[in-house]
C-alpha positions in Angstrom: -9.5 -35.6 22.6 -8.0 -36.2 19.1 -10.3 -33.2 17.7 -8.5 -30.9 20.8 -4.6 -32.1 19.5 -5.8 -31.0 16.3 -6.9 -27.6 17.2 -4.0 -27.3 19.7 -1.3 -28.1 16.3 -2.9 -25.3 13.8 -3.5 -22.9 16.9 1.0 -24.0 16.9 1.5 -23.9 13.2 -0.2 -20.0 12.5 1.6 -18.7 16.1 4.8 -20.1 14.7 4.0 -18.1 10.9 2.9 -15.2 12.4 5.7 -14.9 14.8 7.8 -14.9 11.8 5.9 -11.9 10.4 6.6 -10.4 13.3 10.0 -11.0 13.4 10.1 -9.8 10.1 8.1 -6.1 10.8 11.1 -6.0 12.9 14.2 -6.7 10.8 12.5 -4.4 8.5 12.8 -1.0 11.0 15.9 -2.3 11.6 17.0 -2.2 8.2 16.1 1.3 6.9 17.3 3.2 10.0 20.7 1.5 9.8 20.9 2.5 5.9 19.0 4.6 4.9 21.8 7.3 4.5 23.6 5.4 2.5 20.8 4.4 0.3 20.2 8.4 -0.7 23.8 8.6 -1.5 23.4 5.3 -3.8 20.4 6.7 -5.9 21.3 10.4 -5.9 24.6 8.9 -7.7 22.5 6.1 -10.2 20.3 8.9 -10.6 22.8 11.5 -12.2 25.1 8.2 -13.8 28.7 8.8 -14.6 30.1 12.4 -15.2 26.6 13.8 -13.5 26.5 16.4 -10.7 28.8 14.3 -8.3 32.6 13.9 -8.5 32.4 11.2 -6.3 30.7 9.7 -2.8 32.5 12.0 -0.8 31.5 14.6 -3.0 27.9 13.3 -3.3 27.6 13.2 0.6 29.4 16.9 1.0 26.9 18.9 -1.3 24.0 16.7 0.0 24.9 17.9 3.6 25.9 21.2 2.4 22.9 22.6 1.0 20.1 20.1 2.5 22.1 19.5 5.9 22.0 16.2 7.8 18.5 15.9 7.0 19.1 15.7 3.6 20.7 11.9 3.7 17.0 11.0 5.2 14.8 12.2 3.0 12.7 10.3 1.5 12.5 7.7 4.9 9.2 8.0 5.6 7.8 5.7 3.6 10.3 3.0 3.5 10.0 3.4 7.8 6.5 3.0 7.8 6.2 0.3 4.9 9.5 -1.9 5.5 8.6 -3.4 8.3 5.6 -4.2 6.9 7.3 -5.4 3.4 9.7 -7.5 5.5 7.1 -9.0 7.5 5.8 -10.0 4.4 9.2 -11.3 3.1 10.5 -13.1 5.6 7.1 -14.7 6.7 6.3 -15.8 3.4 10.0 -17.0 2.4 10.3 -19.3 5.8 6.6 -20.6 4.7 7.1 -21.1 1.3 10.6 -23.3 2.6 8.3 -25.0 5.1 6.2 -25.8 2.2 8.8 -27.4 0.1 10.3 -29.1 3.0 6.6 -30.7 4.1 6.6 -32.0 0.1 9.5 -33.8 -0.1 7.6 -35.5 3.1 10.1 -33.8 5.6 8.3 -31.8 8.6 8.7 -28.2 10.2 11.2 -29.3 12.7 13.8 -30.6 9.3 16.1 -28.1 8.6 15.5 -27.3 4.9 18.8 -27.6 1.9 20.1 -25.0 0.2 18.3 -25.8 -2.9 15.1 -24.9 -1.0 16.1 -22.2 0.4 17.3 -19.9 -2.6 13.9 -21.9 -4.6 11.7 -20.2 -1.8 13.5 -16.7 -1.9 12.4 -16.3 -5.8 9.7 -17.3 -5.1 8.9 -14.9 -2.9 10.9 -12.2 -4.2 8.4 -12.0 -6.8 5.5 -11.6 -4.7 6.7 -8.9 -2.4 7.4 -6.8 -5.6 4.0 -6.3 -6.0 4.2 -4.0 -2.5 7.8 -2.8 -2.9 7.6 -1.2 -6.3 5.4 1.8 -5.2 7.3 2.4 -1.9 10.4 2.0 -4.4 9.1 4.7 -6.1 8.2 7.1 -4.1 11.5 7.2 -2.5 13.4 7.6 -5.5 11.4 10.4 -6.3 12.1 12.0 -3.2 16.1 11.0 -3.2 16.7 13.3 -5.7 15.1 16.1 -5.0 17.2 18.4 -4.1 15.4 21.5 -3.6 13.4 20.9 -0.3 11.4 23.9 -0.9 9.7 22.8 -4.1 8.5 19.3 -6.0 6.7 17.1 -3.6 5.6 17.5 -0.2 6.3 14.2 1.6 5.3 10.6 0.4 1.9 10.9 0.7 1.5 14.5 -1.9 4.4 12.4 -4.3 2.1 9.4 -4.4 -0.9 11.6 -4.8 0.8 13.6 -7.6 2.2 11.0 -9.4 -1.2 8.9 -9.3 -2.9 12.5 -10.5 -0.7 12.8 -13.5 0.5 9.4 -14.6 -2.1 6.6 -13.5 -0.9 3.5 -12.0 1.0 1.5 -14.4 2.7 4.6 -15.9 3.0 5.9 -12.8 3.0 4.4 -8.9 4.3 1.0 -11.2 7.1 2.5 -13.2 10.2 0.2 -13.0 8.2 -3.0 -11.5 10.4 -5.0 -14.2 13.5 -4.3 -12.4 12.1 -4.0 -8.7 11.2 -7.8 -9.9 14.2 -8.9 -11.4 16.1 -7.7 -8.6 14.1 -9.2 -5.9 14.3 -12.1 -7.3 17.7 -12.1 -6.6 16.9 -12.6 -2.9 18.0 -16.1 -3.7 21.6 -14.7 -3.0 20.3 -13.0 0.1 18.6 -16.1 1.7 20.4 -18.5 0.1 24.0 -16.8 1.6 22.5 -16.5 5.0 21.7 -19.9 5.1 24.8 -21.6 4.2 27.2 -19.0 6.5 24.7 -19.1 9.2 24.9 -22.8 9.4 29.0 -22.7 9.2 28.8 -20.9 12.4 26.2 -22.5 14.1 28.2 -25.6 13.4 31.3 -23.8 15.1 29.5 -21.5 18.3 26.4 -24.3 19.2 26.9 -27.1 17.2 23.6 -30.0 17.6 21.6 -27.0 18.3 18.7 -25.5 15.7 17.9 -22.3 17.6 18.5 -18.7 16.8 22.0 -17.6 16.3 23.9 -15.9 18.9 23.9 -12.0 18.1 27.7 -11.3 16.7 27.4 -14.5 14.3 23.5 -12.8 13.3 25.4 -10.1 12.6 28.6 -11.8 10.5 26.1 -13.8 8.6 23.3 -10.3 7.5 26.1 -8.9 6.6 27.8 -10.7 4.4 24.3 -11.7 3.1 23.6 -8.3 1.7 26.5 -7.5 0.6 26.2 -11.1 -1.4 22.9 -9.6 -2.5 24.3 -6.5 -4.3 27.2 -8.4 -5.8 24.3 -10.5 -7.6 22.0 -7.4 -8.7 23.5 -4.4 -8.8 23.2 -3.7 -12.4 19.8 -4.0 -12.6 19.1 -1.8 -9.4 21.1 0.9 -11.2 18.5 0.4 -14.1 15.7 0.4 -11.5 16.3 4.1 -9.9 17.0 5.7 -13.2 13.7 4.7 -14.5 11.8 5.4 -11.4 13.9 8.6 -10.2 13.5 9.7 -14.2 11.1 12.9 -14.6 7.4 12.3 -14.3 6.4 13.7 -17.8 3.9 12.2 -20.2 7.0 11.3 -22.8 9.0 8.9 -20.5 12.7 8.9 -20.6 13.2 5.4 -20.3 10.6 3.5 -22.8 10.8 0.4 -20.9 14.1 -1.8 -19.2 15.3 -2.5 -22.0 15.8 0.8 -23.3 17.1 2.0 -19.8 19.7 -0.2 -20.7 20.4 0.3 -23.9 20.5 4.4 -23.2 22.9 4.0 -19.9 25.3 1.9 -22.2 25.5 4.4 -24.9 26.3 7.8 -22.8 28.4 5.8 -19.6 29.4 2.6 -21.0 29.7 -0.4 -19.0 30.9 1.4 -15.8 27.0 3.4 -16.0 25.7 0.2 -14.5 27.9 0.5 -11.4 27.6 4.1 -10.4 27.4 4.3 -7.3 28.5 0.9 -5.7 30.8 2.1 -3.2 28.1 3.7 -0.7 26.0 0.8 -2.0 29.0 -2.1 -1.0 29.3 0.1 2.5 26.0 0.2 3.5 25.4 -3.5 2.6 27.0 -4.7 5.6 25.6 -2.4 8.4 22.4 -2.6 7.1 21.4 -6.4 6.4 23.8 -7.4 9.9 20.9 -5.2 11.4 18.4 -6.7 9.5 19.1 -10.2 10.5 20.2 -9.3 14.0 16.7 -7.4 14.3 15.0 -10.7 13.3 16.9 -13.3 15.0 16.5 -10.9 18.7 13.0 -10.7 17.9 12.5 -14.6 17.5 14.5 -15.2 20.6 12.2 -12.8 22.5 8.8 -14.4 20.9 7.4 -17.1 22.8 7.7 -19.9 20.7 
């Protein structure tokens, strides 16, 4: 009965978003235990800028491990473990259904393989939304990134979250630096947009007239040189994010807003300031996203489509 074909294709169309979602909780776990080493040696070094407590990343990483031990290149995972997958479900199920959306209105359907153009439209798009939920998780891990004595400050993520709620309200407070978790999330349009064109190079190569999921090594190729596309295109301004958000939690900010973040890291670093900490950054890019990617394109091969 036409009324049965009808609920048979929407009962299709949310399996095939949610399995997106899914995919997406995925890539997300898959993200922050490849890099989230890295990551601590990134804002540790943004934190202090140019000429701060570290010489260097070898430095940064030797006096991390020395005083905090291995434990200290994880701190602050707790939150990003339990809330990436969930912010990457978000992100990648909302950036595929924004694309299907713009593919549906220039009166293609879901099985058309969107264009670039739509693509990198859909990843602003939906970089902007998912700030709303990154920007407290954001910072709550800076917070705990640099602090370096494990036996005072805050507790875990929960007690930071509390505290800084307690002292500083909301927008002062668990929102402090959404400008540049925006800004650079919006940048995702390198992310996407990178994946898409060297993921369909391959594919053209390894199973050309095929549309399925990639094989695993060219997943991996492809998420890597995605994120490290990613950082190339917003680098700056995540250096102007973690200073802000990893700045002390006193009435008085340090930073008035972005703009003065700027205009303060120019003064006392100059232009190299806004690229403090790049290298551990540039490293962890690849590792990271390829299991990203890799984590979503397994997880969509294993979903029943």
């Amino acid at each position: 009965m036409p009324g049965s074909l009808e609920e048979g294709d929407d009962r299709g169309l949310a399996w095939t978003r949610l399995r997106r979602f899914i995919a997406g909780y995925v890539s997300g776990g898959c993200l922050v235990l490849a890099g989230h080493p890295f990551d601590t040696i990134k804002v540790r070094m943004q934190a202090e800028g140019k000429g701060g407590k570290f010489a260097g990343v070898y430095d940064c990483v030797k006096t991390t491990v020395r005083h905090e031990g291995i434990r200290g290149l994880y701190k602050g995972m707790g939150a990003p473990l339990l809330l990436t997958g969930g912010v990457n479900s978000i992100l990648f199920g909302t950036q595929f259904n924004i694309v299907s959306e713009l593919v549906r209105r220039r009166g293609g359907t879901d099985a058309d393989q969107p264009s670039l153009t739509e693509t990198m439209t859909a990843a602003v798009m939906s970089g902007a939304f998912i700030s709303i939920f990154v920007t407290p998780m954001e910072g709550i891990k800076a917070r705990l990134q640099v602090q370096y004595d494990s036996g005072r400050g805050y507790k875990g993520p929960v007690d930071c979250a509390k505290q800084v709620y307690r002292k500083l309200g909301l927008a002062n407070g668990i929102y402090r630096g959404w400008l540049p978790v925006c800004m650079s999330r919006m940048s995702n349009y390198a992310y996407f947009g990178s994946y898409f064109f060297i993921s369909r190079k391959l594919a053209h190569y390894v199973q050309p007239g095929e549309t399925g999921p990639l094989p695993p090594w060219a997943a991996l190729v492809a998420g890597g040189s995605s994120g490290v596309c990613y950082w190339l295109s917003c680098y700056p301004v995540d250096v102007i994010k973690n200073k802000i958000m990893a700045s002390p939690d006193t009435l008085t900010p340090t930073y008035a807003n972005f703009r003065d973040a700027c205009r303060q890291v120019y003064q006392k670093e100059g232009w190299r300031g806004f690229f403090v900490g790049f290298t551990p950054c540039a490293i962890r890019a690849f590792p990271a996203n390829a299991a990203a990617f890799l984590g979503f394109e397994v997880a969509m091969r294993l979903l029943p489509q």
